[in-house]
N, CA, C, O and CB atoms as a CASP TS submission, in Angstrom:
PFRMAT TS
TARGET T0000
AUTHOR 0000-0000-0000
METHOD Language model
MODEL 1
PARENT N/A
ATOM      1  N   UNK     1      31.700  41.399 170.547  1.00  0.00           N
ATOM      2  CA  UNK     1      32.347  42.676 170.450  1.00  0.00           C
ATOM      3  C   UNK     1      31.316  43.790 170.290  1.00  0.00           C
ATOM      4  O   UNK     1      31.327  44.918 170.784  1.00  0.00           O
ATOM      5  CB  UNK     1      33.329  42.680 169.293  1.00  0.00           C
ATOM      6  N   UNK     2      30.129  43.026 169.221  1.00  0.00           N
ATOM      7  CA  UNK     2      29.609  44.340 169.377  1.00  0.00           C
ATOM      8  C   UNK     2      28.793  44.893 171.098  1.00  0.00           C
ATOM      9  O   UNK     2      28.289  45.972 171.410  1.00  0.00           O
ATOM     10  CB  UNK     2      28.488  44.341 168.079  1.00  0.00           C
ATOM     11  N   UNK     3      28.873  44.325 171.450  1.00  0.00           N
ATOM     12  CA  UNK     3      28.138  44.433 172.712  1.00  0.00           C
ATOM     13  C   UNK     3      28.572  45.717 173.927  1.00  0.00           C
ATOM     14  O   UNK     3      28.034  46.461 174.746  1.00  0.00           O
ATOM     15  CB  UNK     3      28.353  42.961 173.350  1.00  0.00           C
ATOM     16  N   UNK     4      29.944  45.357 173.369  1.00  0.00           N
ATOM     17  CA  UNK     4      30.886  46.462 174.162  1.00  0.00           C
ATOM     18  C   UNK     4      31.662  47.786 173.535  1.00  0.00           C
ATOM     19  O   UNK     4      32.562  48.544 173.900  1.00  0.00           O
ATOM     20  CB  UNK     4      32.017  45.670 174.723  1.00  0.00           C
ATOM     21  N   UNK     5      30.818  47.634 172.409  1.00  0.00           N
ATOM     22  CA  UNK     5      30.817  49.374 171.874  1.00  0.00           C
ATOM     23  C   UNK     5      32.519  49.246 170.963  1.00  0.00           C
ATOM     24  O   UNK     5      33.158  50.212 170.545  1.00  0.00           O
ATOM     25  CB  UNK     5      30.860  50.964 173.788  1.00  0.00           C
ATOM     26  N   UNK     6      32.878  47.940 170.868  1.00  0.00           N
ATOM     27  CA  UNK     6      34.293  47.763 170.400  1.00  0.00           C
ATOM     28  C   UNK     6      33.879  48.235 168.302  1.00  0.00           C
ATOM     29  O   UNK     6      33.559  47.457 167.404  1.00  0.00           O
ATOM     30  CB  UNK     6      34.976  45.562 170.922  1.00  0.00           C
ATOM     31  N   UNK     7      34.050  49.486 168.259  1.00  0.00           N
ATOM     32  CA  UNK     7      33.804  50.037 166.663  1.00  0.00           C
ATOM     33  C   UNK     7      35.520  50.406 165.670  1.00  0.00           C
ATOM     34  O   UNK     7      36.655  50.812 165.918  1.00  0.00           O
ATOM     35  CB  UNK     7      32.712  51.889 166.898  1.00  0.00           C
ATOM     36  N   UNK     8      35.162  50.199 165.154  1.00  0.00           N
ATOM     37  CA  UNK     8      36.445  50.502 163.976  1.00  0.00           C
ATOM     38  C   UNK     8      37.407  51.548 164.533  1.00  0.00           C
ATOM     39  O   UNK     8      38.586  51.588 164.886  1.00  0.00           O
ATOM     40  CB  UNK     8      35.837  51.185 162.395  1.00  0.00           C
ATOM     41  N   UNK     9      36.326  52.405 164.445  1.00  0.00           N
ATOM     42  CA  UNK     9      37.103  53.776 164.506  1.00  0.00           C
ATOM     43  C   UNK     9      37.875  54.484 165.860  1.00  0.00           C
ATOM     44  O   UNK     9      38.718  55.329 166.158  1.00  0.00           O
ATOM     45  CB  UNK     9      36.071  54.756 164.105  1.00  0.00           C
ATOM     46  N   UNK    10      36.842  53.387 166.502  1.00  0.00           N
ATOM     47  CA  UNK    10      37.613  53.465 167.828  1.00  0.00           C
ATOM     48  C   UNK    10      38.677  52.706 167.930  1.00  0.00           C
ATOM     49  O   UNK    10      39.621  53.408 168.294  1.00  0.00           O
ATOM     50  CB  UNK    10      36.884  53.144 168.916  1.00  0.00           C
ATOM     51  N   UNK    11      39.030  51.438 167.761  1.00  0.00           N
ATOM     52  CA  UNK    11      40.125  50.884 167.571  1.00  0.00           C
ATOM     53  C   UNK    11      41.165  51.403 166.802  1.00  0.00           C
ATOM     54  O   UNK    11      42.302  51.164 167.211  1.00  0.00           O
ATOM     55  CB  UNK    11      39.878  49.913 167.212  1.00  0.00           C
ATOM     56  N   UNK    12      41.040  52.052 165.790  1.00  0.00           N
ATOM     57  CA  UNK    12      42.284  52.816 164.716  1.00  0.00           C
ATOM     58  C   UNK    12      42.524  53.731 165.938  1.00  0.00           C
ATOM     59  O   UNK    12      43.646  53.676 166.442  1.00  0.00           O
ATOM     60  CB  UNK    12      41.744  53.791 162.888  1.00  0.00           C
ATOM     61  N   UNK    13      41.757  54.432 166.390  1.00  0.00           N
ATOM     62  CA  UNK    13      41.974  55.415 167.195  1.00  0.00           C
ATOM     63  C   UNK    13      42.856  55.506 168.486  1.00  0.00           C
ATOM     64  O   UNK    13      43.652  56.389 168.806  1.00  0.00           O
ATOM     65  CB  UNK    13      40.925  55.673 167.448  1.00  0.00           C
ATOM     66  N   UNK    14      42.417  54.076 169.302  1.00  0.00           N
ATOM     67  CA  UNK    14      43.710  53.499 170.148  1.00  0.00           C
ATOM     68  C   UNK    14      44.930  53.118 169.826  1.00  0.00           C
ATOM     69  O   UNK    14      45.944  53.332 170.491  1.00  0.00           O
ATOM     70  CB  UNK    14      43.490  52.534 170.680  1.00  0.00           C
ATOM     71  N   UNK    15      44.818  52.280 168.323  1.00  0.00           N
ATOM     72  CA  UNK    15      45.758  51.266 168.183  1.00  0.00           C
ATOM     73  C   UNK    15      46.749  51.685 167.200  1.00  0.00           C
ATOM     74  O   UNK    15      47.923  51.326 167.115  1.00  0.00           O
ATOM     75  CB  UNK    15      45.142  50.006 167.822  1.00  0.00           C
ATOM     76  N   UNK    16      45.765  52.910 166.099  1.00  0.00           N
ATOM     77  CA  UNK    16      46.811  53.465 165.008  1.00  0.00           C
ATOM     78  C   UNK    16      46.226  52.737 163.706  1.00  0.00           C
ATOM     79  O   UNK    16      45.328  51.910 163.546  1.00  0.00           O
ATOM     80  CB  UNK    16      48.604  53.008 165.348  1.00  0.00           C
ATOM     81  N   UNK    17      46.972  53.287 162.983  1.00  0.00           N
ATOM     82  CA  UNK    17      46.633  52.482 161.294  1.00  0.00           C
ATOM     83  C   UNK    17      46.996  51.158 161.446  1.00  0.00           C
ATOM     84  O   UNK    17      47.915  50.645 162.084  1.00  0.00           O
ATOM     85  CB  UNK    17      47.618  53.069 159.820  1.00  0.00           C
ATOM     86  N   UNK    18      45.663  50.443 160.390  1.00  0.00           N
ATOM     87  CA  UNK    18      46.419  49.210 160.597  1.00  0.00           C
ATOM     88  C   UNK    18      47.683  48.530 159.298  1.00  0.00           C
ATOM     89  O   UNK    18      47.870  49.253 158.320  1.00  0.00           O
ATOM     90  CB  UNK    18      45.150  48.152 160.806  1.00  0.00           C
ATOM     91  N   UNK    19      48.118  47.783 159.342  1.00  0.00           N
ATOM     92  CA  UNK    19      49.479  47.409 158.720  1.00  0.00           C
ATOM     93  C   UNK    19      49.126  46.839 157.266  1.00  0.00           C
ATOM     94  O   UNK    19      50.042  46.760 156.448  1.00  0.00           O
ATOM     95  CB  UNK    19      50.333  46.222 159.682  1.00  0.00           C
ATOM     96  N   UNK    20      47.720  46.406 156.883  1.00  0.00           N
ATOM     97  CA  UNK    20      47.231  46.002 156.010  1.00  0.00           C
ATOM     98  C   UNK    20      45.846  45.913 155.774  1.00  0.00           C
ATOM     99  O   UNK    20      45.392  45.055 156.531  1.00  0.00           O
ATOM    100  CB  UNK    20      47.693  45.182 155.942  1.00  0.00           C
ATOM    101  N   UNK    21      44.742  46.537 154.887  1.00  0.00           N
ATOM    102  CA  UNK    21      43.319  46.031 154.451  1.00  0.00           C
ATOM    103  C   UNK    21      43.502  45.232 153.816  1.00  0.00           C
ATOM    104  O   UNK    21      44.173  45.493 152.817  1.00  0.00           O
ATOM    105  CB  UNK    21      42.426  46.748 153.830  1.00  0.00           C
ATOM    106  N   UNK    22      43.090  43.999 153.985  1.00  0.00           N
ATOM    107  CA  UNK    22      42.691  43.018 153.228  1.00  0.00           C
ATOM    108  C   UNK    22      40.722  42.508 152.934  1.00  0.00           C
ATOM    109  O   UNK    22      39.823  42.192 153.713  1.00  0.00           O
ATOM    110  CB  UNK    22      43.585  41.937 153.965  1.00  0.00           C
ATOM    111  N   UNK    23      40.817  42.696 151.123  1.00  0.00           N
ATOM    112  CA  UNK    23      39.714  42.117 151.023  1.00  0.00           C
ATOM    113  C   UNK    23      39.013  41.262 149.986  1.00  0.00           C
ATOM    114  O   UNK    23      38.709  41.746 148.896  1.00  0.00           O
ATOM    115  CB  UNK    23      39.165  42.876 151.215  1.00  0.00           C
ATOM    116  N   UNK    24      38.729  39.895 150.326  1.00  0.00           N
ATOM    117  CA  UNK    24      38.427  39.325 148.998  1.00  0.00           C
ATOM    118  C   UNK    24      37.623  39.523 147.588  1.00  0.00           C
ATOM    119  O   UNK    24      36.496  40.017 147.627  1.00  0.00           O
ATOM    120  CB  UNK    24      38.070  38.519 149.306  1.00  0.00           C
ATOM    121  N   UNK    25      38.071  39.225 146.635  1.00  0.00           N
ATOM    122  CA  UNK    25      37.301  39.446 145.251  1.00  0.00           C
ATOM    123  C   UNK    25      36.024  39.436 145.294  1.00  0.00           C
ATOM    124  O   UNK    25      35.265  40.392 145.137  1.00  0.00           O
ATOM    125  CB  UNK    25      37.557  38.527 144.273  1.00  0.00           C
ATOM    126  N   UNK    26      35.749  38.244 145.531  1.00  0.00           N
ATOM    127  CA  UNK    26      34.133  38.574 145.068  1.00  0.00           C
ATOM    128  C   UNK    26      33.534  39.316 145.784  1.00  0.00           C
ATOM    129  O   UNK    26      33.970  39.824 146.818  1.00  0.00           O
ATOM    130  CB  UNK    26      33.201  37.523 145.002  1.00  0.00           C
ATOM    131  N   UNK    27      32.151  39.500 145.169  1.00  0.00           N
ATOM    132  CA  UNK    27      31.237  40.379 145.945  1.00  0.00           C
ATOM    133  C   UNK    27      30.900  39.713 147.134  1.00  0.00           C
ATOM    134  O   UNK    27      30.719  38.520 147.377  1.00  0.00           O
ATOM    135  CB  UNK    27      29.991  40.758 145.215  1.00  0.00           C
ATOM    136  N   UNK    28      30.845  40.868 147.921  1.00  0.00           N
ATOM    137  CA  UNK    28      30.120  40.877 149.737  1.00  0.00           C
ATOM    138  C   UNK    28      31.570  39.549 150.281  1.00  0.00           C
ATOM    139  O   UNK    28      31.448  38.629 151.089  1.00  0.00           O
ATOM    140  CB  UNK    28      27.516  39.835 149.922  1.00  0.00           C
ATOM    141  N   UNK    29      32.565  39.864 149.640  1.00  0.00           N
ATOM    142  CA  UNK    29      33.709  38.799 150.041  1.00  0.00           C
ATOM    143  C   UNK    29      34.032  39.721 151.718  1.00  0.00           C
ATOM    144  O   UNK    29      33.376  40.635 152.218  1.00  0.00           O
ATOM    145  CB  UNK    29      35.440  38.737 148.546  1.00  0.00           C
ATOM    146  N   UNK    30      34.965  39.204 152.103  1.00  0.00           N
ATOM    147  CA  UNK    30      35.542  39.455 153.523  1.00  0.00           C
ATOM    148  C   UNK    30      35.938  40.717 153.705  1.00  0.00           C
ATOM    149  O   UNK    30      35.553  41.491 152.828  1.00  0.00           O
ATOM    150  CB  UNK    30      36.675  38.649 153.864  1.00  0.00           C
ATOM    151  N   UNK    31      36.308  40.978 154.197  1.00  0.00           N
ATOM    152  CA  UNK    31      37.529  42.228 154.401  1.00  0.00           C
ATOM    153  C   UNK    31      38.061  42.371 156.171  1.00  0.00           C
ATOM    154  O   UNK    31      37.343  41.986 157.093  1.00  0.00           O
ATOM    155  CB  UNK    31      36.663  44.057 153.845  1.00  0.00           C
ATOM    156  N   UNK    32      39.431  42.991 156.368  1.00  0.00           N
ATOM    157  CA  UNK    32      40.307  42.446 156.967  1.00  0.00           C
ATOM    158  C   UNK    32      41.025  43.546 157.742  1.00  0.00           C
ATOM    159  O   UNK    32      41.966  43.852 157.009  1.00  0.00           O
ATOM    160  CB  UNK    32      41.047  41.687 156.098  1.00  0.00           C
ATOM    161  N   UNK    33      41.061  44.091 158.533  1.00  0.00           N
ATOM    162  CA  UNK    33      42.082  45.272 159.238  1.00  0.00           C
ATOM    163  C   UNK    33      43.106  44.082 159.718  1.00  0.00           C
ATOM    164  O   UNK    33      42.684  43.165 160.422  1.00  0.00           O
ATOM    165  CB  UNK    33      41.290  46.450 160.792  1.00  0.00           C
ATOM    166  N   UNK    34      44.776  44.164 159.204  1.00  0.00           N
ATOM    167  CA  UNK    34      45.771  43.366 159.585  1.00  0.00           C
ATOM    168  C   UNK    34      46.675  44.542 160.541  1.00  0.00           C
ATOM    169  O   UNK    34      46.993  45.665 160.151  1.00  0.00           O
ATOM    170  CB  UNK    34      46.554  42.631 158.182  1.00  0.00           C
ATOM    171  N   UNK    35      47.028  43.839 162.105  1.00  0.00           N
ATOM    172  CA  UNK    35      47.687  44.731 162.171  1.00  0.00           C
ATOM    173  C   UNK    35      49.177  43.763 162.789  1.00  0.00           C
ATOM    174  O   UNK    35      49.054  43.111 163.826  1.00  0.00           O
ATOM    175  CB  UNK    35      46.898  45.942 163.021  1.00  0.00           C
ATOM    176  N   UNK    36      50.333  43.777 162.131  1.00  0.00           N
ATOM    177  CA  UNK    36      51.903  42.985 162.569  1.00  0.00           C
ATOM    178  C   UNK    36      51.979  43.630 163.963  1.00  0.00           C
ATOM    179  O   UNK    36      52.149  44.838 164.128  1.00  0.00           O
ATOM    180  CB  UNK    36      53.561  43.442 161.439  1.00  0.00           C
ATOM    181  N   UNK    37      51.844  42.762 164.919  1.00  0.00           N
ATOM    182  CA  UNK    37      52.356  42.695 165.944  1.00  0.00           C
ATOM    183  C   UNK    37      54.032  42.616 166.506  1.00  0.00           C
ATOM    184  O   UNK    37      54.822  41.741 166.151  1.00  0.00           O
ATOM    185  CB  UNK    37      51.716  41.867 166.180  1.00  0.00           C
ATOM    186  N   UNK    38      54.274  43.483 167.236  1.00  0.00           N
ATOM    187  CA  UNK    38      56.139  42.921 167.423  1.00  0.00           C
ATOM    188  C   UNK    38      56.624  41.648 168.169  1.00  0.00           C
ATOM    189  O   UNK    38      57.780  41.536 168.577  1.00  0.00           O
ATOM    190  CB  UNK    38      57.043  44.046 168.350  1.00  0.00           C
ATOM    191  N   UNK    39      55.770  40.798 168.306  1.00  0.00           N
ATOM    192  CA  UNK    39      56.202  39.639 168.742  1.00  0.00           C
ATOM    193  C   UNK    39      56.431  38.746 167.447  1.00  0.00           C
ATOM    194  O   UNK    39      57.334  37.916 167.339  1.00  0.00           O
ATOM    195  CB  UNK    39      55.222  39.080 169.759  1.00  0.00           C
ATOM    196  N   UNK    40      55.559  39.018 166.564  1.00  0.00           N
ATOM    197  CA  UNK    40      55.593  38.494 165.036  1.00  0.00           C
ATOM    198  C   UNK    40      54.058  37.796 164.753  1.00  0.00           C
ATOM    199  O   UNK    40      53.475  37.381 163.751  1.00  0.00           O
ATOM    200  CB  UNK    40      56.977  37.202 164.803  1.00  0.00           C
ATOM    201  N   UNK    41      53.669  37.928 166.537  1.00  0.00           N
ATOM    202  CA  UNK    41      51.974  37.964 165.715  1.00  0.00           C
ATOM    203  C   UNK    41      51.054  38.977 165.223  1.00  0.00           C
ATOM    204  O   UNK    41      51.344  40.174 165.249  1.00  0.00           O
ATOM    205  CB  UNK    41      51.032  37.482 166.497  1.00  0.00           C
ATOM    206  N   UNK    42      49.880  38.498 164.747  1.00  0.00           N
ATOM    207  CA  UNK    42      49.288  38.876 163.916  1.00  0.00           C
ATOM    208  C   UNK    42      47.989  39.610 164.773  1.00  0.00           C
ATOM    209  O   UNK    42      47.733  39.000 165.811  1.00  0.00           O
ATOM    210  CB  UNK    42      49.110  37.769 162.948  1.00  0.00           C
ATOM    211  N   UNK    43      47.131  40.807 164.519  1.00  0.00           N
ATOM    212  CA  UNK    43      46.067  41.048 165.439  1.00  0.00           C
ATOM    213  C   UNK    43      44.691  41.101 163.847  1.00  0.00           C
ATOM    214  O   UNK    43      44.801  41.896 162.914  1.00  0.00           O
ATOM    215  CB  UNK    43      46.460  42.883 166.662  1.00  0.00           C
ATOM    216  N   UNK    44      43.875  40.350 163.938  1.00  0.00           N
ATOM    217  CA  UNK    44      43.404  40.342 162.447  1.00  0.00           C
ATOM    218  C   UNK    44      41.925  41.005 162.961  1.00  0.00           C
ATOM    219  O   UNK    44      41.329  40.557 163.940  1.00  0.00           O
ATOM    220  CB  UNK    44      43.361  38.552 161.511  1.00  0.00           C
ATOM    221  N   UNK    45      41.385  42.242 162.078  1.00  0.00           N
ATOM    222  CA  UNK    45      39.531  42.523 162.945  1.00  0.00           C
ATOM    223  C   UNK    45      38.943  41.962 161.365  1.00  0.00           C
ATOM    224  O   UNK    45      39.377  42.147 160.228  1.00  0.00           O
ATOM    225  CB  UNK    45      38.771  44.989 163.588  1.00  0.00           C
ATOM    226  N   UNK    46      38.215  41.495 161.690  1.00  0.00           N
ATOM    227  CA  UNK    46      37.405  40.625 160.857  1.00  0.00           C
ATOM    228  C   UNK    46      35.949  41.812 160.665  1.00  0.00           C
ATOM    229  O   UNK    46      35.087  41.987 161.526  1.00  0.00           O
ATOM    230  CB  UNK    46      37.058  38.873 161.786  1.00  0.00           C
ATOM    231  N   UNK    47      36.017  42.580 159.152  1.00  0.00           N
ATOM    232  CA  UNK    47      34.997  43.294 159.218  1.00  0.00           C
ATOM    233  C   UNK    47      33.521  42.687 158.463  1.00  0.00           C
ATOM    234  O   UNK    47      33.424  41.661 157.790  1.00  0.00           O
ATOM    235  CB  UNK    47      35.505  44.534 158.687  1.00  0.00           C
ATOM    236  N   UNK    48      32.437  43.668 158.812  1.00  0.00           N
ATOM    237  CA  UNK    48      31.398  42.413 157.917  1.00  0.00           C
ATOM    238  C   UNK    48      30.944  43.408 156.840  1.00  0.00           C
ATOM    239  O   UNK    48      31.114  44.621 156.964  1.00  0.00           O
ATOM    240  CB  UNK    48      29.748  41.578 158.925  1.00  0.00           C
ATOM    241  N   UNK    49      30.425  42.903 155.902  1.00  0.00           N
ATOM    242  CA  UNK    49      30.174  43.137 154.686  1.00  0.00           C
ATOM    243  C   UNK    49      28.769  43.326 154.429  1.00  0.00           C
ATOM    244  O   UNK    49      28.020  42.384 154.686  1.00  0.00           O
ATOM    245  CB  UNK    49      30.692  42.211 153.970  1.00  0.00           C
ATOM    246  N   UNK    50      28.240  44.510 153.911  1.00  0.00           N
ATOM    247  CA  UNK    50      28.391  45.619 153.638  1.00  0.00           C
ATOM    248  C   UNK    50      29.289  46.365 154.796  1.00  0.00           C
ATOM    249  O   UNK    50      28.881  46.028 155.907  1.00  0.00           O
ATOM    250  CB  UNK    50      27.125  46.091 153.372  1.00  0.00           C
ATOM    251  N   UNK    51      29.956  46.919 154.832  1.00  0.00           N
ATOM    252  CA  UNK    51      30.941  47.738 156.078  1.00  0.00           C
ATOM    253  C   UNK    51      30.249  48.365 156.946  1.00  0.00           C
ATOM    254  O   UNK    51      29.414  49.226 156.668  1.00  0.00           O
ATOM    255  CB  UNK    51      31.916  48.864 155.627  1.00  0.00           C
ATOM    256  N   UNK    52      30.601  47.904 158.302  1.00  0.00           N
ATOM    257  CA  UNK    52      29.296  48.552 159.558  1.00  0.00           C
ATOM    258  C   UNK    52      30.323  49.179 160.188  1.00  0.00           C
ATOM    259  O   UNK    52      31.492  48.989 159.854  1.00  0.00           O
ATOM    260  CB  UNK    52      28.221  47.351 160.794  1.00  0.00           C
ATOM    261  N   UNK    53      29.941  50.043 161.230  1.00  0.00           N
ATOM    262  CA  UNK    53      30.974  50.907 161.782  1.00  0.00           C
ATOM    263  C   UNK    53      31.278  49.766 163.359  1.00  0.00           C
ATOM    264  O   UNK    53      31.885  50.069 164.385  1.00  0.00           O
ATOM    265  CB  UNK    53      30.237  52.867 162.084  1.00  0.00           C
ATOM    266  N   UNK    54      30.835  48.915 163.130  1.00  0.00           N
ATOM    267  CA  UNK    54      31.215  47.444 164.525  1.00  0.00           C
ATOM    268  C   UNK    54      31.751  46.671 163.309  1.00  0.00           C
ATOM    269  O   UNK    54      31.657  46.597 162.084  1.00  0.00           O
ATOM    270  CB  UNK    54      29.470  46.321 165.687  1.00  0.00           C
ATOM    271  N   UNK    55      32.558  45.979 164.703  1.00  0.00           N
ATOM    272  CA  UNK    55      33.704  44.770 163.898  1.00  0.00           C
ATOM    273  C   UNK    55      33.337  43.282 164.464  1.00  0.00           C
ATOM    274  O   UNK    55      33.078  43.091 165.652  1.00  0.00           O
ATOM    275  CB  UNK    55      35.652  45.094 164.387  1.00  0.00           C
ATOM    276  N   UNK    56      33.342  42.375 163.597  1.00  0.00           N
ATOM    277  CA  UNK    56      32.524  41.282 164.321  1.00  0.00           C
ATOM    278  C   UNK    56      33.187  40.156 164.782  1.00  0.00           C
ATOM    279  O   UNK    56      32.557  39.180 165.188  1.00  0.00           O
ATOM    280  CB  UNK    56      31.520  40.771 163.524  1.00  0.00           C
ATOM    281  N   UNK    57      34.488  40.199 164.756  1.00  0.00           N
ATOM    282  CA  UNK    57      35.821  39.549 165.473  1.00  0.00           C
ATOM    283  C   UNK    57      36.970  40.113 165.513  1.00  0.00           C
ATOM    284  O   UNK    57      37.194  41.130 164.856  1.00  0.00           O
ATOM    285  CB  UNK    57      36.207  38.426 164.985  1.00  0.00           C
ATOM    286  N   UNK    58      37.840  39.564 166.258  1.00  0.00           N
ATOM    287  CA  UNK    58      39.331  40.023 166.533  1.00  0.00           C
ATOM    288  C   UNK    58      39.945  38.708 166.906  1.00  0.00           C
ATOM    289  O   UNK    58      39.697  38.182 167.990  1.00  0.00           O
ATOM    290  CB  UNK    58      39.536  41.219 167.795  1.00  0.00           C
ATOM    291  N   UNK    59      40.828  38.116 165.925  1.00  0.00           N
ATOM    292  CA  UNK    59      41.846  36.960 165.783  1.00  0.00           C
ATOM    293  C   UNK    59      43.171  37.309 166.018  1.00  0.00           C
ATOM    294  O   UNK    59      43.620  38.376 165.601  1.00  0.00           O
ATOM    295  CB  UNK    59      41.838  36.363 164.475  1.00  0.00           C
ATOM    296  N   UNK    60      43.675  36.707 166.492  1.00  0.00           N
ATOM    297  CA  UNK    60      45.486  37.147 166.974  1.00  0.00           C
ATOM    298  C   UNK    60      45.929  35.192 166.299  1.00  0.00           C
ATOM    299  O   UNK    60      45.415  34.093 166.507  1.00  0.00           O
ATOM    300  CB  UNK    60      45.899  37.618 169.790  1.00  0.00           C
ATOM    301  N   UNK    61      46.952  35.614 165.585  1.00  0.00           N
ATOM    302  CA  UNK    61      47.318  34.650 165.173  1.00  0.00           C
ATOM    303  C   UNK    61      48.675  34.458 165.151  1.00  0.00           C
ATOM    304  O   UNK    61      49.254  35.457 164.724  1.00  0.00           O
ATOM    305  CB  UNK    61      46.826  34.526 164.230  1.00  0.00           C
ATOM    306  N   UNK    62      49.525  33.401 165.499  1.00  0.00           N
ATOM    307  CA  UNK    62      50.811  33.061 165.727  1.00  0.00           C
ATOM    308  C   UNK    62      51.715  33.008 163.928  1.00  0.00           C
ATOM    309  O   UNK    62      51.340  32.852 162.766  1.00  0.00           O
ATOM    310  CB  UNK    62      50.690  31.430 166.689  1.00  0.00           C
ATOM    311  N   UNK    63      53.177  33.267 164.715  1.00  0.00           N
ATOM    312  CA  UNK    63      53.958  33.307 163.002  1.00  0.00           C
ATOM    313  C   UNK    63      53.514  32.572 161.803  1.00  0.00           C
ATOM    314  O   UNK    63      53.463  32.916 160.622  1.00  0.00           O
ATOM    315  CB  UNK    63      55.403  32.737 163.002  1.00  0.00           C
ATOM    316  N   UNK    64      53.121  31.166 162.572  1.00  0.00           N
ATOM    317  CA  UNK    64      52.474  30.522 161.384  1.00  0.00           C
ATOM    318  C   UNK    64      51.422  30.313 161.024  1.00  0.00           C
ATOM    319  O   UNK    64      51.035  29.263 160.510  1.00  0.00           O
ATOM    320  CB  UNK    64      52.686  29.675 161.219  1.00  0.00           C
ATOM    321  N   UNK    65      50.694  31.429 161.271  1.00  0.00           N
ATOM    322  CA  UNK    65      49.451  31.391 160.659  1.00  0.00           C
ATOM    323  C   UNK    65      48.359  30.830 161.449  1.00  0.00           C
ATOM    324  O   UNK    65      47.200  30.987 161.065  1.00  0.00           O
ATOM    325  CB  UNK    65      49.553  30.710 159.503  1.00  0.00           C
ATOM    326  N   UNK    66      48.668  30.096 162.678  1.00  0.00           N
ATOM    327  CA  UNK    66      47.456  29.553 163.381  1.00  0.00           C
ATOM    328  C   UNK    66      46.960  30.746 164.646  1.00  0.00           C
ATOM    329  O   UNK    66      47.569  31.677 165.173  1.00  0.00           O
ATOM    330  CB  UNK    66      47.925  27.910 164.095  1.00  0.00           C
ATOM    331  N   UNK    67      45.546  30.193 164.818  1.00  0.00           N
ATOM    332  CA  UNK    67      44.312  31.397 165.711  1.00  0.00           C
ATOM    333  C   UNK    67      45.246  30.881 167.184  1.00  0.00           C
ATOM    334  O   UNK    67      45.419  29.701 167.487  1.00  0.00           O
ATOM    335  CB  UNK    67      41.804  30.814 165.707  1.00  0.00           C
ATOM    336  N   UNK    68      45.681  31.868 167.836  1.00  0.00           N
ATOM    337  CA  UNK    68      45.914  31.741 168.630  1.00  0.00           C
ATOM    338  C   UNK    68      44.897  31.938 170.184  1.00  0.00           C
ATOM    339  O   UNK    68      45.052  31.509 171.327  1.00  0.00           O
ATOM    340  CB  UNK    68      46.802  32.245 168.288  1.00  0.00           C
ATOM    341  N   UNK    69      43.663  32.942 169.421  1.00  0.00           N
ATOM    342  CA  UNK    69      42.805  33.783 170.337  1.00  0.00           C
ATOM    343  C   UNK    69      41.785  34.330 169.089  1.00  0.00           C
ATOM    344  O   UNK    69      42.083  34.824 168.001  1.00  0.00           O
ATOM    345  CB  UNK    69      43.775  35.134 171.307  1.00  0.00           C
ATOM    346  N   UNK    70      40.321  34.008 169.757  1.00  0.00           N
ATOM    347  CA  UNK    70      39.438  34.757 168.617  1.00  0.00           C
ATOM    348  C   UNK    70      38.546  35.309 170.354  1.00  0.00           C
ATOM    349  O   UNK    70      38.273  34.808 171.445  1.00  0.00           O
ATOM    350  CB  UNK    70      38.293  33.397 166.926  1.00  0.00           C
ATOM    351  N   UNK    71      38.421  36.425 169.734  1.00  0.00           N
ATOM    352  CA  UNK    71      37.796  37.449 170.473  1.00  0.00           C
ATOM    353  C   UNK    71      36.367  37.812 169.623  1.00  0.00           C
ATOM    354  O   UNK    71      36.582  37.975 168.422  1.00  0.00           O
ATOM    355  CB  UNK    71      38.877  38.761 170.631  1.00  0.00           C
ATOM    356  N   UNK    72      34.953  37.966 170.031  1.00  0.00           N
ATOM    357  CA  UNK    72      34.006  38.165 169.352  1.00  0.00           C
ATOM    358  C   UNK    72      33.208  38.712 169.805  1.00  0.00           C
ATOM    359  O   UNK    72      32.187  38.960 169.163  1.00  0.00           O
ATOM    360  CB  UNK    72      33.630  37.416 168.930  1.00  0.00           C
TER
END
């Protein structure tokens, strides 16, 4: 992703707010742009830690929780 200029802000910018930040407790833990899809999947950008203005995956995941598509 990073290769193709695919950045945060550009994505909010196409796609809109996303539906949830998620980010884990500990230090330098994960963090998460969730966005609910209307099919009932999931579009997940996987950010990296310390926060860079590039995103270092994009997971789409089915109702139950499984990767349907990892984009990187």
């Amino acid at each position: 992703m990073r290769g193709n200029g695919m950045r945060v802000g550009k994505f909010i910018a196409q796609f809109g707010t996303p539906t949830r930040y998620v980010v884990r407790r500990k230090e330098q833990g994960n963090a998460f742009l969730v966005y609910d899809l209307s099919d009932g999947h999931e579009a997940v950008l996987y950010l990296p830690r310390p926060l860079a203005p590039d995103f270092a995956a994009i997971v789409i995941m089915d109702k139950a929780g499984k990767s349907v598509r990892l984009l990187k």
